[in-house]
N, C-alpha and C positions, 0 to 999 in steps of 0.2 A: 457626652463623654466619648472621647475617640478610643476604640477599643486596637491596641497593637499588639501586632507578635512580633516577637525577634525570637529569630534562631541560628542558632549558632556553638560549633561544637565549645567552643573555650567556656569552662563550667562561671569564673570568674567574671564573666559579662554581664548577667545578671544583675552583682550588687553591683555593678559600675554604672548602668542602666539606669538603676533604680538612685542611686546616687545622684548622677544629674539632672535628672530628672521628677528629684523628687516633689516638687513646689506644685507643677503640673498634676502629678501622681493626688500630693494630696488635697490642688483644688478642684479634683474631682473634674479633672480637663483629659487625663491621659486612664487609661487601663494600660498596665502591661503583662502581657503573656511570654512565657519563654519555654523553648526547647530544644534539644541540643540535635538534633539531625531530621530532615525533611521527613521523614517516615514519622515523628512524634508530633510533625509538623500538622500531618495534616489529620492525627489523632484529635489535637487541641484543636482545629478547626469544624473536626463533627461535633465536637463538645461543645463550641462557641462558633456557628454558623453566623453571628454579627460581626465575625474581627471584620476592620475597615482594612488594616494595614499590615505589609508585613515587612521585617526588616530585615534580610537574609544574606549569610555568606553565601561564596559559591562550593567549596572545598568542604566536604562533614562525612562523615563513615556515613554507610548504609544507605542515605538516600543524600543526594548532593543537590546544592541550591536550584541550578538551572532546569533537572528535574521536579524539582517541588512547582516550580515556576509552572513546568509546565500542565502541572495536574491542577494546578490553584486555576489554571487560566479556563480549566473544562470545566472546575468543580462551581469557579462562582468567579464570571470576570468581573464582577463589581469592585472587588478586593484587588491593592496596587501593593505591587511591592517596588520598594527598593533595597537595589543588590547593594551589599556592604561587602567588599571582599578587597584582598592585598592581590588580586589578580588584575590590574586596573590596566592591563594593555587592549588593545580596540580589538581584536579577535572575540574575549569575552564580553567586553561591552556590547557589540553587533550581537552575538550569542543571547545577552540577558534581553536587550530590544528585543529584539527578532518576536524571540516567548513572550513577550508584554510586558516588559520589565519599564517600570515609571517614569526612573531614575537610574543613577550610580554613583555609589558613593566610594574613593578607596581609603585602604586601611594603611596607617594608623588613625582613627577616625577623628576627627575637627568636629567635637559635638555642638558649639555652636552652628556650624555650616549646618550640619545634620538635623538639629533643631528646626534650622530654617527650612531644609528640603522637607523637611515633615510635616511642618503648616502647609506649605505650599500642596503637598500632595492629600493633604486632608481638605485645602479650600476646595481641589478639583472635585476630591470625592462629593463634597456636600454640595457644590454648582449637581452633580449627574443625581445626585438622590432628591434635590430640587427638583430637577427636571421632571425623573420616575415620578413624584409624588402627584405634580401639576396634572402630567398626564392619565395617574391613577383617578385621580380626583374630575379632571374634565369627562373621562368615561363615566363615573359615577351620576357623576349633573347630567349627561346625555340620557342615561336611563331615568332622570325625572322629569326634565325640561327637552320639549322639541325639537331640535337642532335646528329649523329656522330660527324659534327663540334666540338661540345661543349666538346664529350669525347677527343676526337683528342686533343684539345687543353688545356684543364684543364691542369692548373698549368704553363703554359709554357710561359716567358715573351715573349714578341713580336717580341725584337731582335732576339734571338734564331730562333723561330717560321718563322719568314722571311726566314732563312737558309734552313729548313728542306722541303723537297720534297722526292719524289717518282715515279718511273716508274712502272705505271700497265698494269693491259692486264684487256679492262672494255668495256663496250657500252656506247655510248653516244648515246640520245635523245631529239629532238625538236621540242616541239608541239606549230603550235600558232592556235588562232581561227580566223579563216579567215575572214576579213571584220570587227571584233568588232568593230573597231574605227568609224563607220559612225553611231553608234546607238549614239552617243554622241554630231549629230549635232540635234536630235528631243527629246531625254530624257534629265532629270535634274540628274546631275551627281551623286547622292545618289542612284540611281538608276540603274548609270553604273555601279558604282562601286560594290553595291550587286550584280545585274547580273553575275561581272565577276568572283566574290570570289566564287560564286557557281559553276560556271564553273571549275574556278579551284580545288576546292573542289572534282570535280568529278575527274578531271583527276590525282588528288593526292591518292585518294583512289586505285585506280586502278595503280597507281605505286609504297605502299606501300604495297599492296598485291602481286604485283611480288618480293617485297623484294630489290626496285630500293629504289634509294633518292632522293630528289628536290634539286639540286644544285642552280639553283637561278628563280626566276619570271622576264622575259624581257620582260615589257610593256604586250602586251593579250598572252604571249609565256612561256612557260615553259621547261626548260633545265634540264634534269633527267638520272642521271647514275645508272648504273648498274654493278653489280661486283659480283667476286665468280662463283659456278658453272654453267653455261647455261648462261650466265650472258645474248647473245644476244637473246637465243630461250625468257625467262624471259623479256626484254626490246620489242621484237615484240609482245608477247600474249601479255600486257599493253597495247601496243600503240594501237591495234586491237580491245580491250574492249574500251577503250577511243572513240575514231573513234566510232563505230557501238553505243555506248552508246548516245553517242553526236547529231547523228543522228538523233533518234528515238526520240529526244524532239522534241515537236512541236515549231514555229515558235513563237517567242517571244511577240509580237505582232502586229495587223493589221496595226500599222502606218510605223512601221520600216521593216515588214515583213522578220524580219531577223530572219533562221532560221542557231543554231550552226552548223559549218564543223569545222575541222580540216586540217590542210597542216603539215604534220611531215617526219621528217628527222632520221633515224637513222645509226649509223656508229659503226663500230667496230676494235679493235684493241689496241696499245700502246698508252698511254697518259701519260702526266705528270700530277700529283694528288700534290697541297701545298699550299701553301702561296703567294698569291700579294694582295700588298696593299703599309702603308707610315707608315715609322717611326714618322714622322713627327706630322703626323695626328692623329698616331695611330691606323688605320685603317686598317685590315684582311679581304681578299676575298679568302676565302678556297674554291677551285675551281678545275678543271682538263682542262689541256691547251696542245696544238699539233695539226698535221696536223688532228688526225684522228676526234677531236673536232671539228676544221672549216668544215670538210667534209660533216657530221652532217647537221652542221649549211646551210651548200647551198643546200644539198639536199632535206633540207625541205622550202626556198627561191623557189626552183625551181617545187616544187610538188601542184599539183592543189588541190582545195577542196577537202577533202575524199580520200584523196590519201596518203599511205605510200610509201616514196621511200631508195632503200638501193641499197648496192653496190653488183657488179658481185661474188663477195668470201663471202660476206656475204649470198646473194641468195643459195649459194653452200653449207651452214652450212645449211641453213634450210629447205631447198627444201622438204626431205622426212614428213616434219611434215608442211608445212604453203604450200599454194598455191600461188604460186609468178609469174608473167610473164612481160618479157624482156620490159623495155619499151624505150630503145635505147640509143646510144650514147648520151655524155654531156661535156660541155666544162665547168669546173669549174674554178672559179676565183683562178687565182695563182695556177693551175693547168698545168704541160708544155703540156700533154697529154690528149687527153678524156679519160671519163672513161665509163664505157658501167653499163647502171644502171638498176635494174627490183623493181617493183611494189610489195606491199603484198597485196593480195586482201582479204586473210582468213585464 
């Protein structure tokens, strides 16, 4: 429903208003508002901060159109008006544009014409409240989905998007905070929850400054690739500021005397980088999936508080620049062999 003012001092506009307009009125297409001078004007528009539209002489005791215009244009420029006045020489036309005026219409008024500039100025309004909506809603998707995601996938229907994959050469990352889950049987959940978003907060910063991505939040854990040049030295300086960062806060408080660690995992090599999810559902998890993903995943399963753990070839990429030491063989699930795995200490 288009919600309209009209205002205008002649008390008899009203039912004339409502008269021809009444089919609209009563299919629930038009609201109309009415007031007889700019100062009532913009009474009934604190009361109804949704009017779309306004219909306004120039000419009214106390507060006069061009005025209303221009306090409507500070109070809320979403809101068009169009001037309706017997003042119809180009001096006030220029005057009513100038203030942001829609339209103009002069008087004696032609309500079919008027009819028509009033669709027309309501298709604009809903093209611009289109727009705001698109662009409320794509901020919204940005705080779930990665903004690589969002490039990635722009424009692409979903069936297609299912098909499409990739084999990279990338690091995977997995960091959880160790123990969160038991501050949740002494705190009230608004509480865990801020806690953890700060948490994670931190550990985002520091993996957008190596130039990594957050692939997804699992439960108190965070799963972060990395790609391009250095992509693993990049994914271990992260995880190291993370770690040592996380540390250094004190202990959360004296009842739960929890104070943040970290257990992370990191793996390097081939993955597949694409699309799972359901046609069905319509549902996209733009993700990176492979052995060297699960590798990742157990290594940080297996690593104690404050501990980075990585593999023997990964150790051997970084040895001249991070200080790493051996911390022995491992049986990994769905692993036919151990695998001999070392620590980053710095």
């Amino acid at each position: 429903m288009a919600k309209i003012l009209v205002v205008d001092d002649e008390e008899d506009l009203e039912m004339l208003f409502r008269q021809k307009y009444r089919q609209k009125i009563r299919a629930g297409e038009y609201e109309m508002l009415f007031a007889l001078n700019g100062q009532l004007a913009l009474d009934t528009l604190n009361e109804h901060p949704d009017v779309d539209m306004i219909l306004s002489d120039i000419n009214m005791p106390v507060m006069d159109g061009l005025t209303l215009l221009s306090h409507t244009k500070e109070k809320n420029p979403l809101i068009k008006t169009i001037i309706i006045s017997a003042y119809g020489d180009m001096e006030n036309i220029r005057k009513a544009m100038n203030l942001g005026a829609f339209d103009f219409v002069t008087k004696p008024v032609d309500f079919q014409d008027l009819e028509i500039t009033i669709e027309k100025t309501l298709s604009y309004i809903n093209q611009v409240k289109g727009t705001l909506q698109a662009m409320r809603e794509n901020n919204i998707l940005k705080m779930y989905v990665d903004e690589t995601v969002l490039n990635f996938m722009g424009g692409k229907e979903i069936e297609s998007a299912l098909m499409e994959n990739v084999t990279i050469d990338a690091t995977a990352a997995f960091i959880d905070l160790v123990g969160f889950t038991k501050i949740s049987e002494t705190e009230n959940p608004n509480t865990v929850v801020g806690l953890l978003n700060e948490y994670f907060d931190l550990m985002v910063r520091e993996i957008i400054e190596q130039k990594g991505s957050v692939d997804k939040f699992i439960g108190d854990a965070v799963m972060a690739v990395f790609q391009g040049e250095d992509h693993l030295g990049r994914a271990v300086k992260a995880c190291i500021e993370i770690r040592d960062k996380m540390e250094a806060i004190p202990e959360y408080s004296t009842i739960t005397h929890f104070r943040p660690q970290v257990s992370i995992g990191i793996n390097s090599g081939e993955m597949v980088s694409g699309n799972i999810g359901s046609k069905s559902l319509k549902r996209l998890d733009y993700t990176v999936i492979g052995d060297t993903v699960n590798v990742a995943s157990r290594l940080q399963n297996a690593a104690n508080p404050g501990q980075i753990l990585i593999l023997d070839k990964s150790a051997d990429q970084i040895k001249d620049r991070f200080k790493v030491n051996p911390f022995g063989e491992m049986k990994l699930k769905n692993k036919a062999n151990p695998v001999t795995v070392f620590e980053v200490l710095s």
